[in-house]
TORKOL-643339 format. One record per residue (C-alpha): residue in one letter; x, y, z negated. Coordinates in Angstrom, 2 decimals, decimal comma. Each point is the difference from the previous one (the first is absolute). Example, Ala and Ser with C-alpha at 12.3 -4.5 7.8 and 13.67 -1.06 7.14 Angstrom:
2
resn; east; north; up
A; 12,30; -4,50; -7,80
S; 1,37; 3,44; 0,66
***
This chain:
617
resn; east; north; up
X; 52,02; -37,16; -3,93
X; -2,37; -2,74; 0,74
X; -1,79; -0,22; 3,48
X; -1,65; 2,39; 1,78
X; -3,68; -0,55; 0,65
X; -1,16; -0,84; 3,63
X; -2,42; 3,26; 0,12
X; 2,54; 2,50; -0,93
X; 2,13; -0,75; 2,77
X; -2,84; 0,22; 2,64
X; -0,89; 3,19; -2,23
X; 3,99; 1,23; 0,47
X; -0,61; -0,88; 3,79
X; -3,30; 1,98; 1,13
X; 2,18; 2,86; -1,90
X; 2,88; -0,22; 2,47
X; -2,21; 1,00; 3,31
X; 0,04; -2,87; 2,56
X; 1,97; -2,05; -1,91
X; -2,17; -3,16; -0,65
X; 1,44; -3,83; 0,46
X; -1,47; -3,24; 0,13
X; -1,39; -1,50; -3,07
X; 2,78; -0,40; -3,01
X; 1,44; -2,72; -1,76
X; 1,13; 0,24; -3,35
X; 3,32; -2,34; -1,54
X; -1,47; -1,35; -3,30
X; 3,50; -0,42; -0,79
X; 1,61; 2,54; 0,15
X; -2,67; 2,77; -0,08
X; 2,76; 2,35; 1,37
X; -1,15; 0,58; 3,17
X; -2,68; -0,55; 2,73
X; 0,35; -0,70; 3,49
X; -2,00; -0,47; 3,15
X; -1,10; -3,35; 0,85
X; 2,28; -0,70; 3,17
X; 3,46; 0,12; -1,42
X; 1,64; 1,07; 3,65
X; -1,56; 3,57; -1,16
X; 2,11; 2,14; -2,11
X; -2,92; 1,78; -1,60
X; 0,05; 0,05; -3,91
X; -0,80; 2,04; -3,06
X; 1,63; -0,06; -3,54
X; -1,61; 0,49; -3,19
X; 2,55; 2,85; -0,19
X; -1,76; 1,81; 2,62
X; 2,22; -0,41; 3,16
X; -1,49; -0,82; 2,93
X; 1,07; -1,23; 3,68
X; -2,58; 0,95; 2,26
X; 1,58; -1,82; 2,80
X; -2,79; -2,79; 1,21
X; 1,09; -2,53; 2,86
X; -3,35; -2,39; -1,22
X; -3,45; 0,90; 1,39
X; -1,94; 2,27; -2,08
X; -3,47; -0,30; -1,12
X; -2,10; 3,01; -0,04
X; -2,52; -1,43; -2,56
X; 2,00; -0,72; -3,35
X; -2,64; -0,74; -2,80
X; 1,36; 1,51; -2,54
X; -1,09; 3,41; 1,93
X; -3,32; -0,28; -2,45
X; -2,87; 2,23; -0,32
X; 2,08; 2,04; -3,03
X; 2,38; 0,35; 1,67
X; -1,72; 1,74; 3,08
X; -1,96; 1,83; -2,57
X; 3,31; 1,79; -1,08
X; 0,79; 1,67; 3,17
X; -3,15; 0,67; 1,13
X; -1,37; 2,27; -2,69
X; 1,81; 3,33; 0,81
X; -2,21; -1,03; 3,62
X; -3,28; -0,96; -2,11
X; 0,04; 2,99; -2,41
X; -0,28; 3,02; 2,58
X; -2,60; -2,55; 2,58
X; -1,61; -2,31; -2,20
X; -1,72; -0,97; 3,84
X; 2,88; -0,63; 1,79
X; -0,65; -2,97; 2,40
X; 1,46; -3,28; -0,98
X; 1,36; -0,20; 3,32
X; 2,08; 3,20; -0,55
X; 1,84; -1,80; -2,81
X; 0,72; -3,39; 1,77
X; 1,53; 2,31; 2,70
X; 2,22; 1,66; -2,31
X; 1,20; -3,11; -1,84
X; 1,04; -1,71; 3,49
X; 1,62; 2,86; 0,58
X; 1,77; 1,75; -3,15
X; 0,90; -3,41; -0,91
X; -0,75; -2,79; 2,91
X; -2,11; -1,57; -2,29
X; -3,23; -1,79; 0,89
X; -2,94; -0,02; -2,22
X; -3,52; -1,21; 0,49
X; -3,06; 1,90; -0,08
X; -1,26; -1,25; -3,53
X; 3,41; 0,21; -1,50
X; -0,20; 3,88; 1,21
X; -3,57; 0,31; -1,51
X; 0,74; -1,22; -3,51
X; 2,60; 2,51; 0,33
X; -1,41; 2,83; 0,84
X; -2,72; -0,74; -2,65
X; 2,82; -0,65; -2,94
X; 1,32; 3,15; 0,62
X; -3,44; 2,10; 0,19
X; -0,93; -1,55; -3,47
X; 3,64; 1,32; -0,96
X; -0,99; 3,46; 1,16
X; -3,71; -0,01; -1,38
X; -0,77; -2,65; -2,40
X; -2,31; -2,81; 0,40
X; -3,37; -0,03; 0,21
X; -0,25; -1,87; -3,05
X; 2,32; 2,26; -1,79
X; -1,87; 3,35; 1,20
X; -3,10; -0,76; -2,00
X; 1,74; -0,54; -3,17
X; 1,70; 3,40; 0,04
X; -3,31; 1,57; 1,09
X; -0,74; 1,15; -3,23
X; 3,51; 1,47; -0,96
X; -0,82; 2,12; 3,57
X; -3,09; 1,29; -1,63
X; 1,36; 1,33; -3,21
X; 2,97; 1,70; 2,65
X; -2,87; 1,56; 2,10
X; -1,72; 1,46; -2,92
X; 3,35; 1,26; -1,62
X; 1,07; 1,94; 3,15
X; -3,28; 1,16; 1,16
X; -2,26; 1,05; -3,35
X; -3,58; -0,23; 0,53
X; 0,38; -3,21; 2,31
X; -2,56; -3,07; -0,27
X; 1,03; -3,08; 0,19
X; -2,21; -2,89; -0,46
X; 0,57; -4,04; 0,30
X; -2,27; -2,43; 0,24
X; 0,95; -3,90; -0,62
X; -2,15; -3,37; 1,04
X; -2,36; -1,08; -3,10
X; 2,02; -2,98; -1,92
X; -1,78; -2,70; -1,56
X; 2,59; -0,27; -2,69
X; 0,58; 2,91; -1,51
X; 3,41; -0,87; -1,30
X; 1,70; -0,22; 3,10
X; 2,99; 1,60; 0,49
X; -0,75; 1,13; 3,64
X; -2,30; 2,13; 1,15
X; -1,21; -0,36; 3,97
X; -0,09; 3,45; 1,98
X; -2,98; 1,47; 1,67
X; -0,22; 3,37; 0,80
X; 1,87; 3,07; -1,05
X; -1,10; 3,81; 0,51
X; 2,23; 2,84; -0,46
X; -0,68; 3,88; 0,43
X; 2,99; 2,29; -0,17
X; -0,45; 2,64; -2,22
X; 1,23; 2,85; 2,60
X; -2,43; -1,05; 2,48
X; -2,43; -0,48; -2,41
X; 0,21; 3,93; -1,07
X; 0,70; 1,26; 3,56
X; -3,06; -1,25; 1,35
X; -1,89; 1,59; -2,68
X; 1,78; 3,20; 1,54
X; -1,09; -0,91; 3,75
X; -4,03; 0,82; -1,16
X; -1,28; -2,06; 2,11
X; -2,35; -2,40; -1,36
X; 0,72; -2,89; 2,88
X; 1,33; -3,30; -0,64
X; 0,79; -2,27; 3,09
X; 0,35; -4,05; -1,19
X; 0,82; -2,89; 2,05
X; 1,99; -3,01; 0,16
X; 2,99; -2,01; 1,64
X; 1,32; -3,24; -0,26
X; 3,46; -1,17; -0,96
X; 2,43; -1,61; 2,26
X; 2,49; -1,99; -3,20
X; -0,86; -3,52; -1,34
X; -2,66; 1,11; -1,65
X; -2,57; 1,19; 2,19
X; -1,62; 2,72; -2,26
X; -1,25; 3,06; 0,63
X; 0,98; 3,78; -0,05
X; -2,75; 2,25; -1,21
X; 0,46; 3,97; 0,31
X; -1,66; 3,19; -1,04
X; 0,63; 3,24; 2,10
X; -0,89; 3,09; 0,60
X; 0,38; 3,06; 2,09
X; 2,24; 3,04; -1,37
X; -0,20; 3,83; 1,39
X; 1,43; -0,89; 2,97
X; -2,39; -2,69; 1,40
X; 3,04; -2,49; -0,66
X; -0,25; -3,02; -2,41
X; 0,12; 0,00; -3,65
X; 0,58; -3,68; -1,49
X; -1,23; -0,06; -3,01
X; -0,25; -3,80; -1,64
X; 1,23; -3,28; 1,28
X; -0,98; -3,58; -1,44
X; 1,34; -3,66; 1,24
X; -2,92; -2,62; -0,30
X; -0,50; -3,04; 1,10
X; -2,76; 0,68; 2,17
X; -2,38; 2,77; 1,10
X; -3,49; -0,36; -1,18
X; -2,14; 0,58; -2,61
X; 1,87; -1,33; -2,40
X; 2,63; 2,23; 0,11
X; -1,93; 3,01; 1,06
X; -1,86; -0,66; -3,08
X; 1,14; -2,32; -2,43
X; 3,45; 0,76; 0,26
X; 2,33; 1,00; -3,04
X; -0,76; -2,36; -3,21
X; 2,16; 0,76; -3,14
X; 0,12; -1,47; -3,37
X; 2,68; -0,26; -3,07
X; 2,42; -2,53; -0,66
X; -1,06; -2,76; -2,59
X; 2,82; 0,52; -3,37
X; 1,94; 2,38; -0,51
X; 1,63; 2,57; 2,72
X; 1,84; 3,04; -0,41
X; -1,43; 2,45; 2,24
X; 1,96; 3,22; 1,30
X; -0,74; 3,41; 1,09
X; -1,07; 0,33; 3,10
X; -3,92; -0,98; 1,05
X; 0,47; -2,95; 2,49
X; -2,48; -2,76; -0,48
X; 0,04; -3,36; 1,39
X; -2,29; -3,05; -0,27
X; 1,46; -2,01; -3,05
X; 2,27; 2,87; -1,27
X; -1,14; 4,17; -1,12
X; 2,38; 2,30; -0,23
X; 0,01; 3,31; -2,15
X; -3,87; -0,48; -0,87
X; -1,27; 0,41; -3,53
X; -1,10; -2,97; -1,73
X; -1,53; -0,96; -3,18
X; 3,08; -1,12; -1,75
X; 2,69; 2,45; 1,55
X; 0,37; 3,21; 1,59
X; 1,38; -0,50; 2,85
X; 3,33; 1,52; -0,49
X; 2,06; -3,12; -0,79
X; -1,85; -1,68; -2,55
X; -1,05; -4,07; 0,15
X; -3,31; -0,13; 1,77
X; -1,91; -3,47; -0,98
X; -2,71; -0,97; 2,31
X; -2,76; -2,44; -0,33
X; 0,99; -3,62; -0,81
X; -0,22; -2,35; 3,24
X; -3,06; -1,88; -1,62
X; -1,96; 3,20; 0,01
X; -1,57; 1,93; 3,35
X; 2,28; 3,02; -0,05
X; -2,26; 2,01; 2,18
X; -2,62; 1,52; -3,03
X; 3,06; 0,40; -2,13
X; 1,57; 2,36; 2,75
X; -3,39; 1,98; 0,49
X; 0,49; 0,35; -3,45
X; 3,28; 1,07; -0,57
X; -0,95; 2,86; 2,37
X; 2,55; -0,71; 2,52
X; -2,04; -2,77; 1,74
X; -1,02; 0,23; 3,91
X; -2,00; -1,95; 2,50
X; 1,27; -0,85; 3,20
X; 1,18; 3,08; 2,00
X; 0,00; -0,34; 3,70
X; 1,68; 1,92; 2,59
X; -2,26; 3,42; 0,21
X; -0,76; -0,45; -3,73
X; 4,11; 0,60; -0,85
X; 0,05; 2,79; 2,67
X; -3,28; 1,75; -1,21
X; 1,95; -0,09; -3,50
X; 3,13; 1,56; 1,82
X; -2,18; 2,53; 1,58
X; -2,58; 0,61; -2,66
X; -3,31; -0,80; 1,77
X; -3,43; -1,05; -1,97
X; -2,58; -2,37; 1,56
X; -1,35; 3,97; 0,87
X; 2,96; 0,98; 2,00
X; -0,33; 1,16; 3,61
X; 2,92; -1,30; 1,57
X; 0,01; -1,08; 3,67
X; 1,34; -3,16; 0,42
X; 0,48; -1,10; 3,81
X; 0,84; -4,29; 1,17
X; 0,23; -2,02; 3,17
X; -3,79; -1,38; -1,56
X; 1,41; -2,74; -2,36
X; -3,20; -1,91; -1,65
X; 1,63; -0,35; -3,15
X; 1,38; 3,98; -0,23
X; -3,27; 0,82; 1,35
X; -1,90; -1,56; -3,09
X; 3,02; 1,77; -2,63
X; -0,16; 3,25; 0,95
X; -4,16; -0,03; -0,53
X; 0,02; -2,02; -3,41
X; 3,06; 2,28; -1,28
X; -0,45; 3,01; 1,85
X; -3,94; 0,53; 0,55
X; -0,21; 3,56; 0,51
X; 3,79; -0,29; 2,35
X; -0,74; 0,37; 4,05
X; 1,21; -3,46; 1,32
X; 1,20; 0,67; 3,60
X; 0,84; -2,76; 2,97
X; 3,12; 0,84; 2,37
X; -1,79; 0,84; 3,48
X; 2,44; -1,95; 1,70
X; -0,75; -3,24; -1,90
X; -3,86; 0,24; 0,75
X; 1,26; 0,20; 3,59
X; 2,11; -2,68; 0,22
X; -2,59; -1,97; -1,60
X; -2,85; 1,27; 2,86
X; 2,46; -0,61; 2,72
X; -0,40; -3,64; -0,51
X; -2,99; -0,22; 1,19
X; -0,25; 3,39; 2,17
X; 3,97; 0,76; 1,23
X; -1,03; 2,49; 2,29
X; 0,96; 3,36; -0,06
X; -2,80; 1,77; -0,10
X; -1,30; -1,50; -2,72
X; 3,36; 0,98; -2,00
X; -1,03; 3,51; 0,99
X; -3,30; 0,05; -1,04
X; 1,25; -0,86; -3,33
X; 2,71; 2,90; -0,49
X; -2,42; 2,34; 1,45
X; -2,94; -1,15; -2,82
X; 2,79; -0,01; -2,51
X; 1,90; 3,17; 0,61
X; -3,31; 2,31; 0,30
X; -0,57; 2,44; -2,95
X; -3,63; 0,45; -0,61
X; -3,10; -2,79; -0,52
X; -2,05; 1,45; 2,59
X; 3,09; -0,43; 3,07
X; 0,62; -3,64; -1,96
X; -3,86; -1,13; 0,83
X; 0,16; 1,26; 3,23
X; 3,38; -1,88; 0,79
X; -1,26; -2,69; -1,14
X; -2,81; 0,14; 2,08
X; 2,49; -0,12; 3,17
X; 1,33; -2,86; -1,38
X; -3,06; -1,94; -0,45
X; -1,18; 1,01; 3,79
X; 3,40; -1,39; 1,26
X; -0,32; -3,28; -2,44
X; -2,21; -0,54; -2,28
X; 1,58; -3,31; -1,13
X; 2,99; 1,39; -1,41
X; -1,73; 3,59; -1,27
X; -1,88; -2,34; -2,20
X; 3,04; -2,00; -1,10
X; 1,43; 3,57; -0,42
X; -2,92; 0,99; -2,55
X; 0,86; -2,80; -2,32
X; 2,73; 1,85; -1,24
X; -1,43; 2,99; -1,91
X; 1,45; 3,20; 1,90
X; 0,96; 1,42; -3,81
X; 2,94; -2,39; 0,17
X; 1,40; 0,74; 3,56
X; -2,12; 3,63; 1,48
X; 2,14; 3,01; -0,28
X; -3,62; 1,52; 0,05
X; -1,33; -1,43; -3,52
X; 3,56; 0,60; -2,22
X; -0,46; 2,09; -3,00
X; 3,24; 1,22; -0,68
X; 2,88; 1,94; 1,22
X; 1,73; -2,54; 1,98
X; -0,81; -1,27; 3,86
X; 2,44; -3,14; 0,11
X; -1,79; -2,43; 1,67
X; 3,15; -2,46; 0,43
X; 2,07; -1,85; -2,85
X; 3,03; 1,01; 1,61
X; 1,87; 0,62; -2,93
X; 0,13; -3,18; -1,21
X; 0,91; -1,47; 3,38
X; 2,87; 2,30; 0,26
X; 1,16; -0,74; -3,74
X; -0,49; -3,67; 1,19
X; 2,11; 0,23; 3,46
X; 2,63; 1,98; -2,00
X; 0,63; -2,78; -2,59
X; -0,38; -2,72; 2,35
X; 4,10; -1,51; -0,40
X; -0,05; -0,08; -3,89
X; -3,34; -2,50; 0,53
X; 2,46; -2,89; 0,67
X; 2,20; 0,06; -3,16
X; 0,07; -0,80; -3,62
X; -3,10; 1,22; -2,14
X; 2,44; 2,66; -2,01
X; 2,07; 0,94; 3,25
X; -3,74; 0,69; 1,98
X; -0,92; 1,94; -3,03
X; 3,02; 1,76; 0,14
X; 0,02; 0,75; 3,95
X; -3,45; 1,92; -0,81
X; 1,76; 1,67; -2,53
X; 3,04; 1,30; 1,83
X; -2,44; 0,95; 2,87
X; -1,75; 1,89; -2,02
X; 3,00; 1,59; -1,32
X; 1,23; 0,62; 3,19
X; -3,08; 1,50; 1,31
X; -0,32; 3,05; -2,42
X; 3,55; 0,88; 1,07
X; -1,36; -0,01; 3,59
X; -3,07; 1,87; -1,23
X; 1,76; 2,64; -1,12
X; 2,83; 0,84; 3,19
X; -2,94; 0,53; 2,04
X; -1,70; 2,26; -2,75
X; 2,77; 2,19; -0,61
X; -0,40; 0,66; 4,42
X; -3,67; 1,05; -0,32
X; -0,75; 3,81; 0,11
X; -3,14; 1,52; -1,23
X; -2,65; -0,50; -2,84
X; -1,48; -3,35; 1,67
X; 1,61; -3,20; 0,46
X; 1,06; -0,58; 3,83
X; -3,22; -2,37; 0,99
X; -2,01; 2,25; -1,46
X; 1,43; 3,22; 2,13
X; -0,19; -1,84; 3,10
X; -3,55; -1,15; -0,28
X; -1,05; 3,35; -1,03
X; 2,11; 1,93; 2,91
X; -2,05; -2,92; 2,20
X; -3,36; 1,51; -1,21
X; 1,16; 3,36; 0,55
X; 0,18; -0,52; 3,40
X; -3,63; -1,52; 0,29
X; -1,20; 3,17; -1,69
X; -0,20; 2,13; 2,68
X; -2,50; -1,73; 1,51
X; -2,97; 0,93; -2,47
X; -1,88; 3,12; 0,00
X; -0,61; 1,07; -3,57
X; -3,43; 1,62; -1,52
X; 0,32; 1,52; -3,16
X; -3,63; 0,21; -2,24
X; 1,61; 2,94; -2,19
X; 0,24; -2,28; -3,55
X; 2,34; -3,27; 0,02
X; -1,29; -1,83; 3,07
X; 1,36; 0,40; 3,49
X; -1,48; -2,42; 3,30
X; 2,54; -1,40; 2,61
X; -1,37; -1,00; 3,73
X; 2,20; -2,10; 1,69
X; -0,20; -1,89; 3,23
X; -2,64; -2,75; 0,46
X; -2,13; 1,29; -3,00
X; 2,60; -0,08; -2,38
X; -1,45; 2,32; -2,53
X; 0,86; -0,25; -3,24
X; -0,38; 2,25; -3,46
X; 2,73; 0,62; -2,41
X; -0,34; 1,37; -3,58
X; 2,98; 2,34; -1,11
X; -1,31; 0,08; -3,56
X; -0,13; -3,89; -0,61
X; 2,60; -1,20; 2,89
X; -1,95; -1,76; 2,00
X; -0,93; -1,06; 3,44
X; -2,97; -2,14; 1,24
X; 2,65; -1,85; 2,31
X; 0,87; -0,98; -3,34
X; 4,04; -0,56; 1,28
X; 0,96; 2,91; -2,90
X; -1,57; -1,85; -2,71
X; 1,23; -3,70; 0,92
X; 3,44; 1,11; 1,16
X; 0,63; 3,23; -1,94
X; 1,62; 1,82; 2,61
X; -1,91; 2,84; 1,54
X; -2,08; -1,11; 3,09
X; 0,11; 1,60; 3,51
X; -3,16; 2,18; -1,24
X; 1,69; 0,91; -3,26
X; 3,14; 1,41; 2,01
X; -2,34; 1,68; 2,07
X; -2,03; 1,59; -2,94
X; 3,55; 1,50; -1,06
X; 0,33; 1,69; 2,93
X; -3,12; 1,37; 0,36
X; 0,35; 1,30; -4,17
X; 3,64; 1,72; 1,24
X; -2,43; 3,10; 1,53
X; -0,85; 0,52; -3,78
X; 3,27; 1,66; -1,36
X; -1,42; -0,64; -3,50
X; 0,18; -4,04; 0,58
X; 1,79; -2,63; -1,27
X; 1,98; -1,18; 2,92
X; 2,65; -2,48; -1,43
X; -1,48; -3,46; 1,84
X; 2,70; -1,59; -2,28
X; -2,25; -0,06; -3,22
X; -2,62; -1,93; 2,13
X; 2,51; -2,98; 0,50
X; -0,91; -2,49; -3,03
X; 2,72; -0,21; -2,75
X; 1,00; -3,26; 1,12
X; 2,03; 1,43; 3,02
X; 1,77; 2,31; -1,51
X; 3,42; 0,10; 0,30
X; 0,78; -0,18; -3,98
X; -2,32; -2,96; -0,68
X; 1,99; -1,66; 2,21
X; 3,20; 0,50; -1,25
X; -1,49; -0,38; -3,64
X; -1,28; -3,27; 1,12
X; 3,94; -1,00; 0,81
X; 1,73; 1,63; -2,73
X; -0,57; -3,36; -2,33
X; 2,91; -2,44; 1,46
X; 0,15; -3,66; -0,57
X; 3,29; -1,02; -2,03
X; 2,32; -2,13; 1,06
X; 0,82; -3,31; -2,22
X; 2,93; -1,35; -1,22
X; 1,24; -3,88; 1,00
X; -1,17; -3,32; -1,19
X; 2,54; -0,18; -2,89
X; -0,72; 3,14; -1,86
X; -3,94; -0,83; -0,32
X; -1,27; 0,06; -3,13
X; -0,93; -3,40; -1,07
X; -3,63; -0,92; -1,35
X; -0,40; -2,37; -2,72
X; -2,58; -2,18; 1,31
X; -0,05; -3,81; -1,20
X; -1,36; -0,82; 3,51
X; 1,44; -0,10; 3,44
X; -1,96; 0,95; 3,01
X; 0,43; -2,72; 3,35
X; -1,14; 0,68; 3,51
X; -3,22; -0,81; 0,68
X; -1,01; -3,41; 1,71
X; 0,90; 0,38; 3,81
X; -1,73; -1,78; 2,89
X; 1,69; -0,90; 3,16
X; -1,75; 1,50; 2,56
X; -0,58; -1,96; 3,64
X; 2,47; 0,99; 2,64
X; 2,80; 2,65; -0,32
X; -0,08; 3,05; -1,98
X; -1,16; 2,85; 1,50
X; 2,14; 3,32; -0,28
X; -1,92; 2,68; 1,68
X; -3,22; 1,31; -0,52
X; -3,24; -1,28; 2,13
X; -0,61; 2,96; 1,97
X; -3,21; 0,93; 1,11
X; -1,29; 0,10; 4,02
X; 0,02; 3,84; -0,39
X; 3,74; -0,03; -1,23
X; 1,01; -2,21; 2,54
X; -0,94; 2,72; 2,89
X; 2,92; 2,25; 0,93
X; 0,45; 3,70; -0,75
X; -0,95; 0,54; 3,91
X; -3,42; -1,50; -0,82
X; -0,60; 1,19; -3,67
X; 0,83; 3,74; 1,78
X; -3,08; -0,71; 2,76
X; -2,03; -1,70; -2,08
X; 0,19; 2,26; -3,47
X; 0,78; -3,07; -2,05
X; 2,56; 2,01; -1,60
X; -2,24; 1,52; -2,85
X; 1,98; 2,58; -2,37
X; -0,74; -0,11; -3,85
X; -0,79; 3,41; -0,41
X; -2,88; -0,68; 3,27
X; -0,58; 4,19; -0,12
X; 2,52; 1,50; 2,93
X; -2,99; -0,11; 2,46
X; -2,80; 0,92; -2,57
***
């Protein structure tokens, strides 16, 4: 047997707990066995694996064959469960499992060999990112997927440099259609990994007044560009064989018909590299522009440049300018509290806060003007700045449609509830959002199998609120399909039985009976002949079964790394081109002045702002 390397026996050592000598020499000689390097100390080891652990020599606690590896090994059962367990945590255990001392660095590169173990590199993520598409799409039908690479220069490159990628889950693409409701929250939120790009999200509200995510996209930044000019795709130059599913990706189409083949399997040639392959795709019929982030999801949701979706930001220039070149006919709404913490700037007070919720929250034009009014008397500086903003993006009291949401909470929420998958790998952050989303159905559903009656449970508690509030009215019938309320403070107000409306105007923007609708059903339950079931006033979007229709499309799991299906692509996607930012990474998210208050003072001072915004209305 010849002789036994140095690092072995240091390896044999940190194995035998507390059992680590001075620094070995080896007999070139013999090669038979190795002893410390006093020889008054009986400590040996032979090749044939006996050892004598008795030392008499001092012992050094910092061998260097105790490598980064080697700490790697028996630190990844630690790393796998806490991929943030502090590095102090494992020098601690080392010095004490074993009595081995290791420095700081040594423990980094360790802990960050055995999270590529458990993960995958960076560098390796993006080149599987394609293989994870053609898994999303074979689990969940229906699902888009979209990938968009850097322009090359040369087009016969073998790699390809990522951009952006947009996916929409074909569950949550069909159970929002089954929410009805016609609002779309977007925002953004930056990622906390090497490369600093950014998380864009689509979500909307479901039955229940909770959050229903609906698309997701990772892009390098958040402007126009993206908003906008997002998704580019094209064909590979030669020859490709393209399978079945639809998944298209800049420099490679899958499962689109093409002049030359049919999609199912056949050889697809495209243009030669000489010629611009852009009029050959337009004429091939499978040929698109540049799709940006709304344009993919107003293909996923099937909305025309007449649609009248609402789409509600945090006031983004660049989203601001989509949604009215894409979307002209869409109502384009600004998050409340985003206009506020952009006034408070300037005018922190208070009151001036106040003035705002109170010009925001009122129902009707003619209480608007006169809030307004207020609000110029107490500043006129700041109502003016106020004006700038046209109150059809922010006033409750000019909204056309049957929603009141004055606050992009949803997207905040979807954006605090993803927060830890922001820091990893570009398919392990995908794949956080995707388990979350899994996850969050399941949760969905245990609560809807508790509620009890024909409305969801937001929806019965807001209406049992107004019940309450109905007593207060005094109710005059005009003997057709109109009855008059008088309230305190010259609160009078007319509801229509025939068409369902009030001129508070809460019924139509909320769709939940008013306080004067309840009371017009109980002044109609003196007519025995009426129809007296305030149920059937509630819009459909409450109900109880579009709510559990909404959840009853589930988002598949997927199956590992190795059991992808594999895309034959002749190029290889790379990460995109990182750079360094100044100072250390941030890992938590820049909170606002509001956010930093405490519950305490969000309770006093009504900070706290519900989604739904209709418990006191």
């Amino acid at each position: 047997m010849g002789q036994p390397k140095r690092t072995m026996h240091h390896r044999t050592l940190i194995q035998h707990k507390g059992q680590v000598g001075t620094q070995l020499t080896t007999s070139k000689s013999k090669g038979k066995e190795v002893k410390t390097q006093k020889e008054t100390c009986g400590w040996y080891i032979h090749p044939s694996r006996t050892l004598n652990q008795t030392h008499t020599c001092l012992q050094t606690r910092k061998p260097r064959a105790c490598t980064a590896s080697l700490t790697c090994k028996k630190i990844k059962d630690q790393v796998e469960p806490d991929p943030k367990i502090p590095l102090r945590s494992i020098q601690d255990h080392f010095q004490k499992t074993y009595q081995v001392g290791i420095s700081m660095d040594k423990v980094f590169r360790a802990k960050d060999m055995a999270r590529k173990h458990e993960t995958g590199d960076y560098t390796k993520q993006f080149e599987f990112l394609r293989d994870y598409a053609l898994e999303l799409q074979a689990t969940n039908p229906d699902t888009t997927v979209k990938i968009d690479v850097c322009p090359n220069g040369n087009p016969a490159s073998p790699t390809r440099q990522f951009r952006r990628i947009y996916v929409c889950l074909g569950p949550l693409k069909k159970g929002f259609k089954a929410c009805l409701r016609d609002l779309v929250g977007l925002d953004g939120a930056f990622m906390k990994g090497p490369f600093p790009d950014q998380v864009l999200t689509a979500a909307g509200l479901d039955s229940n007044n909770g959050i229903y995510p609906l698309a997701y996209a990772i892009a390098e930044s958040e402007n126009t560009t993206n908003w906008k000019l997002g998704m580019s795709t094209g064909c590979v130059r030669g020859g490709a064989w393209f399978p079945k599913p639809a998944l298209i990706f800049f420099g490679f189409l899958i499962g689109a018909p093409h002049r030359g083949g049919s999609g199912r399997g056949e050889p697809t040639h495209c243009p030669e590299p000489d010629n611009d392959p852009l009029p050959a795709l337009k004429r091939s019929g499978f040929g698109f522009p540049h799709r940006s982030f709304l344009e993919n999801l107003g293909d996923d949701l099937d909305l025309g440049s007449n649609s009248n979706y609402t789409f509600i930001s945090d006031k983004k220039k660049g989203l601001q300018i989509t949604v009215d070149q894409l979307f002209p006919n869409a109502e384009h709404r600004y998050c409340i509290r985003h206009i506020h913490e952009n006034m408070r700037k300037k005018w922190g007070q208070t009151e001036y806060r106040d003035h705002l919720w109170r010009c925001a929250s009122t129902t009707t034009i003619l209480e608007f003007e006169h809030l307004m009014k207020e609000f110029s008397e107490y500043d006129k500086e700041a109502c003016q700045w106020l004006k700038q903003i046209p109150p059809v993006h922010w006033a409750r009291s000019h909204l056309s449609v049957v929603s009141d949401v004055l606050i992009s909470n949803m997207c905040e929420v979807f954006n605090g509830k993803t927060e830890k998958g922001k820091d990893k790998l570009v398919i392990s952050c995908l794949e956080f959002i995707r388990e979350y989303l899994m996850k969050r159905i399941f949760n969905v559903m245990k609560t809807m199998k508790k509620a009890k009656g024909p409305l969801t449970p937001t929806t019965t508690d807001i209406l049992d609120a107004r019940k309450k509030g109905a007593s207060q009215y005094i109710a005059r019938w005009n003997g057709a399909n109109k009855y008059q309320f008088i309230g305190a403070l010259q609160d009078q107000h007319v509801v229509d039985v025939r068409n369902q409306t009030c001129t508070c105007r809460k019924w139509e923007l909320m769709g939940i009976p008013c306080r004067h609708a309840i009371t017009t059903l109980n002044e109609m339950s003196k007519d025995p002949e009426a129809e007296l079931d305030i149920y059937k006033w509630v819009h459909k979007v409450y109900w109880l079964d579009t709510w559990q229709k909404a959840y009853s499309f589930k988002v598949e799991p997927i199956k590992g790394r190795l059991m992808w299906p594999k895309i034959n692509c002749p190029t290889k996607l790379i990460p995109p081109p990182h750079c360094t930012q100044v100072g250390r990474p941030k890992k938590k998210r820049r909170q606002s002045e509001g956010e930093r208050l405490s519950k305490m003072q969000k309770g006093r001072q009504g900070d706290g702002v519900n989604v739904m915004q209709g418990e006191d209305s």
